[in-house]
C-alpha positions, 0 to 999 in steps of 0.5 A: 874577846875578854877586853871586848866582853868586859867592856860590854859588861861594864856598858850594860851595868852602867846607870842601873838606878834608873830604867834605861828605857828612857833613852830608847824613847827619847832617842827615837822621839828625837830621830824622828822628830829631826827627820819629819821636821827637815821634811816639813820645814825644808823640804828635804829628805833626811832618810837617805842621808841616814842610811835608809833608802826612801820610798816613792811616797810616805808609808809607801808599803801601807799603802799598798795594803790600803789600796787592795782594799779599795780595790777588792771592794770594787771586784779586783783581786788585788794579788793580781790587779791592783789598779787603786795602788799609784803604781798599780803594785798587786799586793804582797802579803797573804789574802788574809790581810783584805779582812780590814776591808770590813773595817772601812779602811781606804787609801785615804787612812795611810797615814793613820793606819802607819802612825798606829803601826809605828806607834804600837811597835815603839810601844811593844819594842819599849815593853820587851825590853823590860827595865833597863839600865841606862848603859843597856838602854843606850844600847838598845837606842842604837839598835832601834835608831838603826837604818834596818829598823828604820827602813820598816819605819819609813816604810810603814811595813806590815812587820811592824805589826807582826813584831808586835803581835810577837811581842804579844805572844811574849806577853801571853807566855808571861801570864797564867793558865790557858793565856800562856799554853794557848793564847801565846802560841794562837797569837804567833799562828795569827802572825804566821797566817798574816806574813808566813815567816813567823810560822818558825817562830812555833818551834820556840814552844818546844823549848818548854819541855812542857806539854800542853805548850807544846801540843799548843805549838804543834797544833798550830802548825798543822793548823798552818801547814792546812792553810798553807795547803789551801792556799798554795796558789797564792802563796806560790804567786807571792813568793815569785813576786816577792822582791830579791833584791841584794842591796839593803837586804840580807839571805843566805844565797846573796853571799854565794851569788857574789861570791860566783861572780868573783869567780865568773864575771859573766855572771850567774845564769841559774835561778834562785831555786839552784843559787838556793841549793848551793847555798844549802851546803855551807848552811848544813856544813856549818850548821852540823859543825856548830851543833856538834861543837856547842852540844859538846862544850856548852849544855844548859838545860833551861827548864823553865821557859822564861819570857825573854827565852821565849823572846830570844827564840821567836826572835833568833828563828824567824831570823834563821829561817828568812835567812834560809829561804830567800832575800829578805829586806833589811827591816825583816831584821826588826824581829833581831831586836826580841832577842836583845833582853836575853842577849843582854842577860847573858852577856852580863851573867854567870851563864856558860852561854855569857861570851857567845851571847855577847859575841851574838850581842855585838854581831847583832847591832853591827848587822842592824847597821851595815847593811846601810853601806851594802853598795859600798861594802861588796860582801862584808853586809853579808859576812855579818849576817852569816855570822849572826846566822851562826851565833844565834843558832850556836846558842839555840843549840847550848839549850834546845830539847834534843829530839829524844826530850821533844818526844818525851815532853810530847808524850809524857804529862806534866810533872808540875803546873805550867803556871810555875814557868811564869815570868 
């Protein structure tokens, strides 16, 4: 891992002169330019050829979403009949979502509705990362011109816009005053109500050993765990509905799935539910190994939350939790990518956490792209995700509050202003 780590140094200090954000951009601008060009001029598509399995139309998943408007205008409960859609797909996504009705927004805006999503995540993707050499910006191209990230570009999914109302969070945390204790957190609730799984996001708060964040985070979480509550009907009908595909995805259980059929090639006749508590114990076996080993080798206290910090947690739990609770499709990973500026940190710094962040760095890049060779590869997709799962969660533990610290920073006042914490 020396020779590893020293070249991924040299890599990330490299053309430190100029910002290496420039690259991410033209990278992208040239991928895509490439792709919507072959289309337009030859018609032929260049996606699967990338990696990225292609849809049954254009920003196939924003229109899903445009096509519940319609019909919710008509009288139609689009979480249960969705005759505008072209294929007549219920919507999957929380109620919440049919708000942009208000707004007059119909099937006919598919494409400017997508273009804005993909253009607003470039932009929030290019501010997270911050300034960057141009060695970390070449690396940072290649995560974001990867197929995991790109299948949420072809698909125009509502990820995209959760990642940037993360990434606003982010921004929040760096300002001052009530901005950054409560504005942040709000904006990660707001992501949670829209998707769900940022909710874990929340946590990330805790982190700051600061009060009144923390008080913000947590009350955000009963605000979410109330409308979980309300709306249980629905959220129980999307997650039966909601795709669990093995290929192009990631998930803890898809491992143990194809690790039974080894064994019994008639396959398994459980459901998800049971192939999900089967799963649970290597997660806790490990998780439990992993946290006794780092908290006994490798303790940094952090105790001024940066923003990058912060992006690295709301990054590395929304993460971890997918990957526990279900199958999730590749362009999930998409949040891997808030995580980036901190890996980079502390792959190139003095910090004890220097060579697991960039063991995490590499296994992180690596699961962007695998998972485009799933049908071809048997298990080895899902090796990378257990492993990233490991990493990220092994440098979560070197610096997270014990529960004792959580408690006492719930209870006690702050000792200095918040504002110090500031980026």
């Amino acid at each position: 891992m020396s020779r590893a780590h020293g070249a991924l140094i040299r890599l990330l200090n490299a053309g430190a002169s100029r910002d290496g954000r420039i690259i991410v951009l033209a990278a992208v601008a040239v991928y895509l330019s490439v792709v919507a060009g072959v289309r337009a001029l030859g018609e032929f598509d260049l996606w699967p050829w990338l990696g990225v399995p292609t849809g049954p139309s254009t920003f196939f998943d924003t229109r899903n979403v445009m096509a519940a408007l319609e019909c919710r205008r008509l009288g139609f409960d689009p979480l249960i009949e969705n005759p505008c859609d072209p294929w007549e797909r219920p919507v999957v996504y929380p109620r919440s979502w049919l708000l942009l009705r208000f707004l007059g927004l119909d099937q006919s805006d598919t494409t400017m509705v997508a273009l804005v999503a993909i253009a607003l995540f470039i932009g929030a993707y290019l501010w997270v990362l911050g300034r960057l050499t141009m060695g970390g910006g070449a690396l940072a191209a290649v995560a974001v011109c990867s197929p995991a990230v790109m299948l949420a570009v072809e698909r125009a999914n509502m990820d995209l816009v959760v990642f940037t109302l993360l990434v606003g969070a982010i921004a929040a945390w760096g300002r001052t005053g009530h901005v950054r204790t409560s504005v942040s957190p709000l904006l990660v609730l707001i992501a949670a109500l829209a998707k769900v799984y940022p909710v874990f996001g929340l946590a990330g708060f805790l982190a700051s050993r600061q009060r009144r964040p923390m008080l913000a985070a947590v009350g955000c979480g009963i605000i979410f765990l109330i409308w979980a509550v309300v709306t249980r009907d629905d959220l129980i009908e999307l997650a039966a509905r909601a795709p669990q595909g093995e290929y192009y995805a990631y998930g803890a259980r898809i491992l143990v799935s194809r690790a039974f059929r080894l064994v019994v090639p008639g396959g398994w006749e459980g459901g998800q539910t049971a192939t999900q508590v089967i799963a649970a114990l290597p997660i806790v076996l490990l998780g439990l190994a992993t946290w006794i080993w780092v908290r006994r080798r490798i303790v940094v206290i952090d105790r001024c939350l940066g923003a990058g910090t912060l992006g690295f947690y709301l990054g590395s739990l929304v993460y971890l939790g997918t990957f526990l609770i279900g199958n999730n499709f590749d362009y999930r990973l998409v949040f891997v990518l808030l995580t980036l500026p901190q890996l980079f940190s502390w792959t190139t710094s003095e910090d004890p956490r220097n060579r697991l962040g960039a063991a995490a760095l590499l296994s992180v890049i690596a699961l962007l792209w695998v998972g485009s060779l799933s049908r071809f590869v048997a298990t080895l997709d899902e090796l990378f995700s257990w492993a990233t799962a490991l990493l990220l969660f092994a440098l979560i533990a070197a610096s997270f509050p014990s529960p004792s610290e959580i408690v006492q920073g719930l209870i006690k006042k702050d000792r200095r202003p918040i504002d110090e914490e500031a980026r």
